[in-house]
PLY file of the C-alpha trace (Angstrom):
ply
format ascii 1.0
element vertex 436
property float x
property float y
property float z
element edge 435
property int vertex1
property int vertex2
end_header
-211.62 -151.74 -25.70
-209.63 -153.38 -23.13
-209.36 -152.40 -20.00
-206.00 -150.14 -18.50
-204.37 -152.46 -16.39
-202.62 -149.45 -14.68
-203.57 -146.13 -13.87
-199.87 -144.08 -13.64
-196.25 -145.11 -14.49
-196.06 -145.73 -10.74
-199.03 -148.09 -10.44
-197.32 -149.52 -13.59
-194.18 -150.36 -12.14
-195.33 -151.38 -8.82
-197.53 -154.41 -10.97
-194.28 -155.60 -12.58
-195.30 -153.75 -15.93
-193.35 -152.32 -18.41
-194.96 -149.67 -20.15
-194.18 -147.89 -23.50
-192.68 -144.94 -21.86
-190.47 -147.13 -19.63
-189.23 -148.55 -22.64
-188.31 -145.81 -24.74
-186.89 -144.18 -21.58
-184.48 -147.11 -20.84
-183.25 -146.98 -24.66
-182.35 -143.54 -24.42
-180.40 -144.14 -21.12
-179.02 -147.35 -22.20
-180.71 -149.57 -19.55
-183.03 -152.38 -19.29
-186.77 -151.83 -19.31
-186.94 -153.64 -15.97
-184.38 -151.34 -14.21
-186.21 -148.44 -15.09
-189.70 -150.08 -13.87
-187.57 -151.36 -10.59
-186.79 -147.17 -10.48
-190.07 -145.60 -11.05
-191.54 -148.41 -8.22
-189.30 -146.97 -5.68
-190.25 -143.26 -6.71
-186.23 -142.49 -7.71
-186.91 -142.23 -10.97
-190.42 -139.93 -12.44
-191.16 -140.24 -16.28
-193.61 -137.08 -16.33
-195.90 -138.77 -19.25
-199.53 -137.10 -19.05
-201.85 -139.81 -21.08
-203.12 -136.63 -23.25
-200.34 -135.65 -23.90
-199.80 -137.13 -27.64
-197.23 -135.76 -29.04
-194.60 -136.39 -26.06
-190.93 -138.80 -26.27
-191.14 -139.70 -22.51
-188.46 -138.80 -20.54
-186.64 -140.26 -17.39
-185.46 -138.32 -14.35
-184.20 -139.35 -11.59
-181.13 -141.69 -9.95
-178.62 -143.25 -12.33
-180.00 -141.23 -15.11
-179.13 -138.01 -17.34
-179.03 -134.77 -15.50
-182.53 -133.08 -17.74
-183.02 -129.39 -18.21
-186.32 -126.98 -17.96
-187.03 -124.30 -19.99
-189.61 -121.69 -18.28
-191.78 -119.56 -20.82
-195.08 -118.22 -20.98
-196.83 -114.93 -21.58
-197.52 -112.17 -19.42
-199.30 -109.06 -19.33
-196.48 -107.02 -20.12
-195.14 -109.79 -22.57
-198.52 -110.96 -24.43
-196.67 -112.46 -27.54
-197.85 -115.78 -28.53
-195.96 -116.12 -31.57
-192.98 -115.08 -30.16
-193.03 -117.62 -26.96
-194.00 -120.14 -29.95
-190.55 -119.16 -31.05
-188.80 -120.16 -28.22
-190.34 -123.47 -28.10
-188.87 -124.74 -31.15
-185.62 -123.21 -30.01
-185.83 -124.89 -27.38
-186.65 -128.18 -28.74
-184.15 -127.53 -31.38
-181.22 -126.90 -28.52
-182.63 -130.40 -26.88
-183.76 -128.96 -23.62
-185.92 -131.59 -22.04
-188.71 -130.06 -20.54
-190.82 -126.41 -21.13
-192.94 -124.75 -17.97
-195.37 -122.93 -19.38
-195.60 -120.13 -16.69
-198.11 -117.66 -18.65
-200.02 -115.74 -16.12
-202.32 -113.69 -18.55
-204.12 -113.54 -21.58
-205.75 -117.05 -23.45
-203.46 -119.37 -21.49
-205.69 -121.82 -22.49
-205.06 -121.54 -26.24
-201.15 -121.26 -25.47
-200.88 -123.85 -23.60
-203.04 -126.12 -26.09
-200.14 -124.66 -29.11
-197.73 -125.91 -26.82
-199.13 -129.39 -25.97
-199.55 -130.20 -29.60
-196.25 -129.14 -30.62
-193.60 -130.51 -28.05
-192.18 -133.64 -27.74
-190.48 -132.28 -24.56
-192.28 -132.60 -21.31
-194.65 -129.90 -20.11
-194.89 -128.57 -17.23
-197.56 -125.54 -15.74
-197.55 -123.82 -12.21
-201.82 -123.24 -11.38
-201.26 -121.12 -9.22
-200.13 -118.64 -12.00
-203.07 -119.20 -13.88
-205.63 -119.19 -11.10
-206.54 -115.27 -11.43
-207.08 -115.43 -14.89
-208.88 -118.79 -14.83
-211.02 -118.17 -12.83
-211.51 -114.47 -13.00
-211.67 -112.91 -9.71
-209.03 -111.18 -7.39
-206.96 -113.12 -4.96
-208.99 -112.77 -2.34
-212.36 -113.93 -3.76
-210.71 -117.38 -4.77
-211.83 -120.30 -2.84
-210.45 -123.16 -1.53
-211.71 -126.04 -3.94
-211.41 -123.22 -6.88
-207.96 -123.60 -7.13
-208.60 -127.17 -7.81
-210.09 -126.68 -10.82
-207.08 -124.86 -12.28
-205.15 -127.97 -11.46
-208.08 -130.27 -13.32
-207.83 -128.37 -16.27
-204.18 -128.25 -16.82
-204.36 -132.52 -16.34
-207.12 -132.68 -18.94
-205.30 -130.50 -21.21
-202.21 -132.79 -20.86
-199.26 -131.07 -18.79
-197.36 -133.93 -17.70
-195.65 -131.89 -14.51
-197.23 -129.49 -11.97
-195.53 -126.98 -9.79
-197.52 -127.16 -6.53
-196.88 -125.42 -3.32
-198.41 -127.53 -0.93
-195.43 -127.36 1.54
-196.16 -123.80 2.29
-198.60 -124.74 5.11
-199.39 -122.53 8.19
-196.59 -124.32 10.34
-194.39 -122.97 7.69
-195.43 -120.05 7.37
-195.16 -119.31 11.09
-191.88 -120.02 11.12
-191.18 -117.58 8.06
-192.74 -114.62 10.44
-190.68 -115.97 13.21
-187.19 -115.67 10.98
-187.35 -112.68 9.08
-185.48 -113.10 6.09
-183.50 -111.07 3.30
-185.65 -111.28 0.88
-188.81 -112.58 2.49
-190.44 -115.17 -0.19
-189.20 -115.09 -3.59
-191.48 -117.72 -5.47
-194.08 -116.24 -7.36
-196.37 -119.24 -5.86
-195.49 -119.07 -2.49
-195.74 -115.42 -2.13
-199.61 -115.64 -3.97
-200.22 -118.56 -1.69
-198.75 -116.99 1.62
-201.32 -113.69 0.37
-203.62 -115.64 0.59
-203.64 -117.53 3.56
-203.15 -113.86 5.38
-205.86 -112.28 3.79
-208.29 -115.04 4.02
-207.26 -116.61 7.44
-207.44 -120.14 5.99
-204.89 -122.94 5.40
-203.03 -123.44 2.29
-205.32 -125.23 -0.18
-203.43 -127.51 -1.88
-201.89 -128.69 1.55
-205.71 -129.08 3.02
-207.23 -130.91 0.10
-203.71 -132.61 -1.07
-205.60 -136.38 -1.51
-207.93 -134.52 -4.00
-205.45 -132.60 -5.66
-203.34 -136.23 -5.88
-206.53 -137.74 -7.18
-207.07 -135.67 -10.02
-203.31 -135.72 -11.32
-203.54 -139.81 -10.67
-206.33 -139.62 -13.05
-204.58 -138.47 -16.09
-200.55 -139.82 -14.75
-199.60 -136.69 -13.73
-196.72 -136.18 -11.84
-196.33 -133.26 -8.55
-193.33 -131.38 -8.35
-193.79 -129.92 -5.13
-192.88 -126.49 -4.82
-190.66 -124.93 -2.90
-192.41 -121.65 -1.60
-189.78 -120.91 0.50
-186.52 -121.35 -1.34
-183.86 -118.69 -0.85
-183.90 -115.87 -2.97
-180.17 -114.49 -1.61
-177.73 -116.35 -0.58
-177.68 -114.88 2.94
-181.20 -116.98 3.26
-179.74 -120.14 2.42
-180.24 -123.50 4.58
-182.38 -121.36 6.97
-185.16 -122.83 9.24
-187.76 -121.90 7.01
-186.27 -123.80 3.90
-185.63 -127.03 5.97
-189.23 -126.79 7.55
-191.13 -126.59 4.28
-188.52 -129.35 3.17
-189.85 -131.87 6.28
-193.08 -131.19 5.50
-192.43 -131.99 1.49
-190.79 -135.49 2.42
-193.98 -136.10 4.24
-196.01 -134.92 1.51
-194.00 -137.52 -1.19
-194.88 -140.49 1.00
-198.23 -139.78 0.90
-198.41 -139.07 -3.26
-196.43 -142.47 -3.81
-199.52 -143.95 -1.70
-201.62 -143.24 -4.36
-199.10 -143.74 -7.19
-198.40 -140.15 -8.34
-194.79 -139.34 -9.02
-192.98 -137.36 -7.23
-189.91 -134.98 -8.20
-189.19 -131.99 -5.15
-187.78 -128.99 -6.00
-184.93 -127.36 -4.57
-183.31 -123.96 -4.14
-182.46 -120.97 -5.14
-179.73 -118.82 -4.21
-176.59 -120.64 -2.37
-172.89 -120.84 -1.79
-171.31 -123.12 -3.13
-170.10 -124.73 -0.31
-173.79 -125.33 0.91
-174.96 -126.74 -2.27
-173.84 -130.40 -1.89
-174.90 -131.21 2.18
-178.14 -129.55 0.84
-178.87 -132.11 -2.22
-177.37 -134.72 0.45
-180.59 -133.55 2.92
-183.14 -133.82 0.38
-182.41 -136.56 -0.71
-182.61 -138.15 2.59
-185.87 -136.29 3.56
-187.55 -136.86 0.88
-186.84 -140.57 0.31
-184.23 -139.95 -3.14
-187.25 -138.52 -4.91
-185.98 -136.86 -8.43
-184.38 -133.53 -7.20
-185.06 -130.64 -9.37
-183.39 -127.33 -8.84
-183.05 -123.75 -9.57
-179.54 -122.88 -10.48
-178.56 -122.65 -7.26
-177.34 -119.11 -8.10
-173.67 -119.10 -5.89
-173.88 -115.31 -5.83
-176.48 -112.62 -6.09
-174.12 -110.08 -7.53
-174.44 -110.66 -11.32
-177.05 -109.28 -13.22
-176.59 -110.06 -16.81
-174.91 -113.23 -16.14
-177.25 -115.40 -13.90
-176.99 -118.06 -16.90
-173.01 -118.57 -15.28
-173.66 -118.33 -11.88
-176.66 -120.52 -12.13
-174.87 -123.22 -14.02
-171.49 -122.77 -11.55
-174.34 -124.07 -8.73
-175.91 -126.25 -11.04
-172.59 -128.49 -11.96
-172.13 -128.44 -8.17
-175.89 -129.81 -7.75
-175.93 -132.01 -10.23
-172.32 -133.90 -9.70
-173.72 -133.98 -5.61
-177.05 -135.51 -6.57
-179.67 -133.14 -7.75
-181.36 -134.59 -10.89
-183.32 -131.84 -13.49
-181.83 -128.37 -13.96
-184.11 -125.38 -14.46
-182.40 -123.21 -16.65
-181.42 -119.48 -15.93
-180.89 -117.03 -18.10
-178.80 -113.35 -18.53
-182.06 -111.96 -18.13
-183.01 -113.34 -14.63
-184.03 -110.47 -12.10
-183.92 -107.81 -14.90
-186.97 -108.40 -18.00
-188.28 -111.23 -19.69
-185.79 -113.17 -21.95
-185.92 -112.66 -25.28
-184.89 -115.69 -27.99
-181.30 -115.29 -27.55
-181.27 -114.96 -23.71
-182.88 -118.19 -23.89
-180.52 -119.90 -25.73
-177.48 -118.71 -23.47
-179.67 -119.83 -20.75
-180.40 -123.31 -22.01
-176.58 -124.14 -23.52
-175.54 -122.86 -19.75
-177.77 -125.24 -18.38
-176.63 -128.20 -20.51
-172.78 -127.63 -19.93
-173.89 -128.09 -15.98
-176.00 -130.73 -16.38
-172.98 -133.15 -18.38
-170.57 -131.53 -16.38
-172.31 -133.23 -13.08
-173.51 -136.07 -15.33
-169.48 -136.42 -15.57
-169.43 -136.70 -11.70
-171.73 -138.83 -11.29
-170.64 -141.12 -13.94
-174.01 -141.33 -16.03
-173.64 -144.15 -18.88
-172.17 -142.75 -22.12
-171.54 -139.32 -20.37
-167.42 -139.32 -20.89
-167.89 -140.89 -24.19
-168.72 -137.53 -25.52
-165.50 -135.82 -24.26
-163.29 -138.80 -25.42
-164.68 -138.16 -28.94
-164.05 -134.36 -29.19
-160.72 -134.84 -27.61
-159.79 -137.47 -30.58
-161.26 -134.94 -32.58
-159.09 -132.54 -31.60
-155.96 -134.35 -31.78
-156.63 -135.34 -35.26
-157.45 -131.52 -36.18
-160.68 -132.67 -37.73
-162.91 -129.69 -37.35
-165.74 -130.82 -38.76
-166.25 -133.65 -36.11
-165.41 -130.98 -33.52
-168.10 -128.87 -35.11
-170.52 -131.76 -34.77
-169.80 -132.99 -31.24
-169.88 -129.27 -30.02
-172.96 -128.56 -27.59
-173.36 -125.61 -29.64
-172.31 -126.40 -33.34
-173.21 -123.26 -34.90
-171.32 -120.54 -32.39
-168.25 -123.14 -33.29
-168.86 -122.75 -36.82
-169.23 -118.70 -36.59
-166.16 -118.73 -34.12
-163.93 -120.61 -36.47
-165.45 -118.66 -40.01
-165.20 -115.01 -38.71
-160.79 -115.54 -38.19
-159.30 -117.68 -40.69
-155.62 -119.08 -39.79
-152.76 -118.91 -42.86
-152.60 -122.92 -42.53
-156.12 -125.24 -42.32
-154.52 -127.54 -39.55
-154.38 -124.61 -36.86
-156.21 -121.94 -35.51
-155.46 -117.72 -34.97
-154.34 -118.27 -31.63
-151.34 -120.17 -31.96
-151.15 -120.53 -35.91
-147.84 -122.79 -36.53
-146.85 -122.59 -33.01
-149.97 -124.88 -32.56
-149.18 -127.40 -29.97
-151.52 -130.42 -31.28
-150.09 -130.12 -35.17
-146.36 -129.72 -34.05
-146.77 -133.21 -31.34
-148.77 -134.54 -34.41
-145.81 -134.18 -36.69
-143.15 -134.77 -34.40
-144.60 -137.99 -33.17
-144.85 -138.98 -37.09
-141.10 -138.61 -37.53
-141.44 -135.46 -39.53
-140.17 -131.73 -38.84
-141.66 -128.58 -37.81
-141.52 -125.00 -39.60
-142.27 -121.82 -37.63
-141.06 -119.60 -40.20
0 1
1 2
2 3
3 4
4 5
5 6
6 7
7 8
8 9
9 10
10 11
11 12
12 13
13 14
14 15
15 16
16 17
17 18
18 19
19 20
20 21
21 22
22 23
23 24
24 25
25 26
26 27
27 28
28 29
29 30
30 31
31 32
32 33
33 34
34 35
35 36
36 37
37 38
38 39
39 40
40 41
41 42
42 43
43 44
44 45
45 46
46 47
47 48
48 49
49 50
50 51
51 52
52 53
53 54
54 55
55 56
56 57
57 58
58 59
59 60
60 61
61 62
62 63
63 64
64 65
65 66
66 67
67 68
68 69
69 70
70 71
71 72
72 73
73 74
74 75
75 76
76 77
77 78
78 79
79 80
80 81
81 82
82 83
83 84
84 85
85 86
86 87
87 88
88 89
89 90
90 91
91 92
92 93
93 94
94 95
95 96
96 97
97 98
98 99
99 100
100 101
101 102
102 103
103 104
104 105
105 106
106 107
107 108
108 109
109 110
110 111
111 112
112 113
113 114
114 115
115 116
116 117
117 118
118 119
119 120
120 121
121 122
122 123
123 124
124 125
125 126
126 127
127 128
128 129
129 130
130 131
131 132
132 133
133 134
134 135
135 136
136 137
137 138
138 139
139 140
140 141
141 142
142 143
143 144
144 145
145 146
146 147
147 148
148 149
149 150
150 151
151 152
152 153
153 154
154 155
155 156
156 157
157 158
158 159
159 160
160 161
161 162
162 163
163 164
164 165
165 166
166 167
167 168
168 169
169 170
170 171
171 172
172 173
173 174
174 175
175 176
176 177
177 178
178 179
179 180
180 181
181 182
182 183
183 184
184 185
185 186
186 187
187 188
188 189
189 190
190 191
191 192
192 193
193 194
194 195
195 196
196 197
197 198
198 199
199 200
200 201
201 202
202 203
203 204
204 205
205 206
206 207
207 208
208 209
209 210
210 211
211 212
212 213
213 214
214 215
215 216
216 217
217 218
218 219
219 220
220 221
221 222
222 223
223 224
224 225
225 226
226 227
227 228
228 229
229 230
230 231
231 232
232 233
233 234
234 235
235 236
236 237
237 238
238 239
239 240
240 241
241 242
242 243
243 244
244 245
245 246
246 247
247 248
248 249
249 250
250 251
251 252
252 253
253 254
254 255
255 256
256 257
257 258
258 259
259 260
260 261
261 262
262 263
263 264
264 265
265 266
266 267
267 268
268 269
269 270
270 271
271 272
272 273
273 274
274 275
275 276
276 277
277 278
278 279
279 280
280 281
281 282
282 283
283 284
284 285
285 286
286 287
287 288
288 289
289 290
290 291
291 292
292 293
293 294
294 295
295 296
296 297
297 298
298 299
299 300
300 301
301 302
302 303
303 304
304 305
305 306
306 307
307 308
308 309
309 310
310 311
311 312
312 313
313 314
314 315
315 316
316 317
317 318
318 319
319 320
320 321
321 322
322 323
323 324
324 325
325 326
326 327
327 328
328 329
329 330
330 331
331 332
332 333
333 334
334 335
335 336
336 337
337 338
338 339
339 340
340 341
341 342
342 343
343 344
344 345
345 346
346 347
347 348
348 349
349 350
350 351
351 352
352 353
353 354
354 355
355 356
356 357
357 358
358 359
359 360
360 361
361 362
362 363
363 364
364 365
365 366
366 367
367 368
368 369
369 370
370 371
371 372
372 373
373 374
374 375
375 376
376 377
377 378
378 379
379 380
380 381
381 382
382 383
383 384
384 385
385 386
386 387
387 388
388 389
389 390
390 391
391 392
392 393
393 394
394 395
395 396
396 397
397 398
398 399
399 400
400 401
401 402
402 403
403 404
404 405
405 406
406 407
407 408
408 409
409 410
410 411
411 412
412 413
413 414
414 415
415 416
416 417
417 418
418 419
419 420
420 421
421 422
422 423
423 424
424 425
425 426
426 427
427 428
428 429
429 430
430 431
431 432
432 433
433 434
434 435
């Protein structure tokens, strides 16, 4: 068998060489091969694509391209429903979302995670961190440095093609979090393990002391990082604080160093935070971390709506996305309250798509506004069947329109014959208008 030639999409590019992925990435964006390969080079542009990962349609993300989405599932202890997290995987496939984190923290992970692999075309993407207490089988406190490693080597030979790590979260950092006591302290589920641990063990954050190994092993199978961020705000009164900007330095310095050895790089962003911050903080990222793909949580712009964190996650994720940010993890209804169930998920995910064109609208994406200029010749027309089509969310139009029928097929119940588009339609046609 012949020899790779390349070893990631990275190493790839850098050579001049346009790889599979690359080209089925630039046909879905409408660009050249070579400008994508010019892209993932520079480290804008990631195409998470694990080699084991079979059944995967490589995606791009990153500058110039389509705002993508995350889904987060997984099981949990209190949650230990395989078939139903199965579920929401072909939901979200079905509703087009471009990426699933599998963020089980309990039970056979293992076998999950091997379902999912084998099912989704959509990227993949794990946190080890989650996994690490189940993995390996021992309290917190009895894990060792290198053991967390393994977690990570196992997740790349399975075939993730993305992995949450928390590497920023060093000492420095976390001297400055006890030095600027916050709201709500440290709301990632990583960061908060990993902060645990360096207090109750006295040592440095692993994955920031062996980061070359870590980087080695995801090089191995074209993984690519998204490094964590442990100390994102989880209020909005802990927004753009020194302790997010100081993990942030210390995650530009960490992307130089993975492009060194050809792993991609996307950095992930906050959190909770007014809208007025959001933009001069996709602006700083972007500068500190060298216009790596920017992937973000919301930002939720306020923390008073329980029950409706999918709209004020995708209020601050329009806002991210038309000022730069590049991947959108979806929020759901559910967020701070349970675990979402199928339908929670499906708010969550059409939320996260309206933001995602709505910035991609901003930013002038190829093909974005083409979209809108069809449903808005669909509407003038009255054709409801394109409209149904075009609609993010065909079959809530369909229900919509079925469950209150209008006396006349060329209108709707809220305006009947007093319908604005039918009357200019008619008018404009030479012909007359009856109200009665």
């Amino acid at each position: 068998m012949r020899k790779m030639e390349y070893t990631t999409q990275m190493d790839a590019a850098k050579k001049c060489i346009v790889t599979q992925e690359m080209e089925t990435v630039a046909r879905k964006e409408g660009k050249t091969a070579d400008e994508i390969c010019n892209l993932v080079a520079k480290g804008w542009v990631a195409i998470p694509a694990n080699r084991n990962h079979k059944s995967l349609s490589p995606e791009g993300i990153g500058h110039g391209l389509r705002t993508k989405i995350n889904v987060n599932l997984g099981i949990s202890r209190d949650c230990n429903d395989v078939e139903m997290e199965m579920n929401k995987v072909k939901k979200a496939i079905e509703l087009k979302a471009e990426a699933i984190m599998d963020l089980s923290s309990y039970g056979k992970t293992y076998d999950f995670r091997q379902k999912l692999l084998d099912y989704s075309p959509a990227m993949i993407g794990t946190v080890p961190m989650y996994d690490a207490v189940g993995f390996l089988e021992k309290e917190l406190c009895e894990i060792k440095a290198k053991e967390f490693l393994d977690v990570v080597r196992c997740h790349a030979e399975q075939g993730v093609d993305f992995m949450t790590i928390h590497a920023g979260i060093n000492r420095e950092t976390a001297a400055h979090f006890k030095k600027n006591p916050r709201m709500t302290n440290i709301v990632s589920r990583g960061g908060s393990l990993l902060f645990a641990w360096m207090e109750m063990t006295g040592n440095e954050n692993p994955f920031y002391e062996y980061y070359d190994e870590v980087l080695d092993i995801l090089a191995q199978y074209d993984v690519t990082i998204s490094l964590g961020d442990a100390c994102r705000p989880g209020c909005i009164d802990d927004a753009t604080d020194p302790v997010q900007i100081s993990e942030l330095l210390v995650l530009g310095e960490l992307t130089k160093r993975a492009w060194e050895k050809n792993v991609q790089v996307m950095v992930e962003g906050p959190g909770h935070m007014k809208m007025d911050e959001i933009q001069a903080n996709m602006m700083l990222e972007k500068k500190l971390c060298h216009n790596a793909p920017f992937y973000v949580l919301g930002p939720l712009v306020t923390d008073i709506a329980p029950g409706y964190d999918h709209i004020t996650s995708a209020i601050g994720g329009a806002i991210a996305a038309a000022s730069g940010a590049d991947f959108l993890c979806y929020v759901t209804p559910a967020e701070h309250l349970r675990l979402p169930d199928l339908e929670d998920m499906k708010e969550g995910i059409i939320a996260s798509r309206i933001a995602a064109h709505a910035g991609d609208l901003v930013k002038g994406v190829k093909g974005a506004k083409d979209w809108d200029d069809k449903m808005a010749k669909a509407r003038r027309e009255i054709n409801w069947e394109e409209m149904f089509r075009l609609s993010i969310d065909e079959e809530k139009a369909r229900d919509y329109r079925a469950s209150s029928q209008p006396e006349v097929e060329d209108t709707c119940t809220m305006c009947g014959k007093m319908c604005a588009v039918r009357n200019m339609n008619k008018i404009l046609k030479g012909e007359d208008i009856n109200l009665i």
